[in-house]
C-alpha positions as CSV (number, residue, x, y, z in Angstrom):
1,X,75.4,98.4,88.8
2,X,77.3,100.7,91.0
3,X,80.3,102.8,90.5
4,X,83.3,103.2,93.2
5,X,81.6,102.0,96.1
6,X,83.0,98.8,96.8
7,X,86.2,98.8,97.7
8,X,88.0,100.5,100.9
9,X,90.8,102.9,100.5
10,X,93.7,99.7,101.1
11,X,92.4,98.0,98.1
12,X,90.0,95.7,99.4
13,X,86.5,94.7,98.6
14,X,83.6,96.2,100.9
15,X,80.5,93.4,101.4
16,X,77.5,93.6,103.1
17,X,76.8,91.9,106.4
18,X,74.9,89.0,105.1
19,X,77.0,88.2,101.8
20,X,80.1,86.0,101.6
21,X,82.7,86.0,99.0
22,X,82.9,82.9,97.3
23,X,85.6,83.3,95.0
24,X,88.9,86.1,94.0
25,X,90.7,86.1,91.1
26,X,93.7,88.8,90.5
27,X,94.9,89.9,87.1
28,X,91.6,90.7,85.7
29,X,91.0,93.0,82.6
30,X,87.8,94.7,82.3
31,X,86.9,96.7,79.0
32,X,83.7,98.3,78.1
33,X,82.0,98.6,74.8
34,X,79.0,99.7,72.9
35,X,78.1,102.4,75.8
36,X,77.4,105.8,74.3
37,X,78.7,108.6,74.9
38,X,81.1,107.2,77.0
39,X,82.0,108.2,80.5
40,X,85.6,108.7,81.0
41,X,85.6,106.2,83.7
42,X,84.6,103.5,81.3
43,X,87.6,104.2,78.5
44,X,90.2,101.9,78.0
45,X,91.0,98.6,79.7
46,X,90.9,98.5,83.3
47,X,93.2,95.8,85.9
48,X,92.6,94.6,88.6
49,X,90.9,91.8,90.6
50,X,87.4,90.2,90.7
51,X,85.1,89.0,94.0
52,X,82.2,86.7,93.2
53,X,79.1,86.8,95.8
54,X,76.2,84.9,96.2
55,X,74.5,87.9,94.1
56,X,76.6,89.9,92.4
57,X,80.3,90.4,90.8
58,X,82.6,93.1,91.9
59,X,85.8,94.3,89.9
60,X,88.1,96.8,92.3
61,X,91.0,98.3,90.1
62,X,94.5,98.3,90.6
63,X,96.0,101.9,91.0
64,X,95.1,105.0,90.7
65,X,92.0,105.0,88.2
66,X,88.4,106.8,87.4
67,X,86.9,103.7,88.4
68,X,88.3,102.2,91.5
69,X,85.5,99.7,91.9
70,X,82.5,98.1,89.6
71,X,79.6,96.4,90.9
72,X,77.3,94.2,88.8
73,X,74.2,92.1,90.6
74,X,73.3,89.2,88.8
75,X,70.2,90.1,88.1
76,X,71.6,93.1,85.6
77,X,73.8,90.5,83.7
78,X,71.9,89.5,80.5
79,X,73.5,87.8,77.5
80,X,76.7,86.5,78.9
81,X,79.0,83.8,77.3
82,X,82.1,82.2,78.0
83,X,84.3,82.5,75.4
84,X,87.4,79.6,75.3
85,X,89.7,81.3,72.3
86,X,92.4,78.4,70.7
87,X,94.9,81.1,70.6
88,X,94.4,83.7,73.5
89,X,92.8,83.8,77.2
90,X,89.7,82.9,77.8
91,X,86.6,85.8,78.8
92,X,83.3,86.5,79.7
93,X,81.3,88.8,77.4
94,X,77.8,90.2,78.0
95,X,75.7,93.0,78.8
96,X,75.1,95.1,82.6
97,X,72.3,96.7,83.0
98,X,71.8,100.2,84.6
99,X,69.7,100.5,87.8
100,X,66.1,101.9,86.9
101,X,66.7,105.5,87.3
102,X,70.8,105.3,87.2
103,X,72.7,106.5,84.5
């Protein structure tokens, strides 16, 4: 996982040569939980908009925020589930993974 260094200074997404994005969705909300202690970056409910790749997912916030961009390779994802609420919108829940040696 990587912290603001995946989006440009217009908004946009920043991909490598080789990778493609497959999908965009806008009005995303990002929370994180269960991270202790927690980085100010990580507090409260983040907006924005999410780029899916061939290998990883990539949330860039709307506005002025700590976190501007969040990277998450798929191989760091554990855990996740699709959850399809009768009364509310539907998410994604599960776990990232820090980088060996990243915080």
């Amino acid at each position: 996982m990587a912290l603001n260094r995946n989006h440009s200074e217009g908004g946009g997404v920043i991909v490598n040569n080789s990778e493609s994005i497959l999908m965009t969705y806008d009005h995303i909300e990002i929370s994180f939980s269960d991270i202790e202690p927690i980085p100010d970056a990580f507090k409260g409910t983040k907006k924005g908009s999410v780029f899916l790749t061939p290998y990883r997912v990539i949330f860039v916030s709307k506005g002025k925020d700590a976190m501007q961009s969040f990277m998450m390779p798929f191989y760091l994802l554990k855990d996740c589930e699709i959850k399809q609420p009768v009364f509310g919108a539907n998410y994604i829940k599960g776990t990232v993974k820090a980088e060996a040696g990243g915080r």
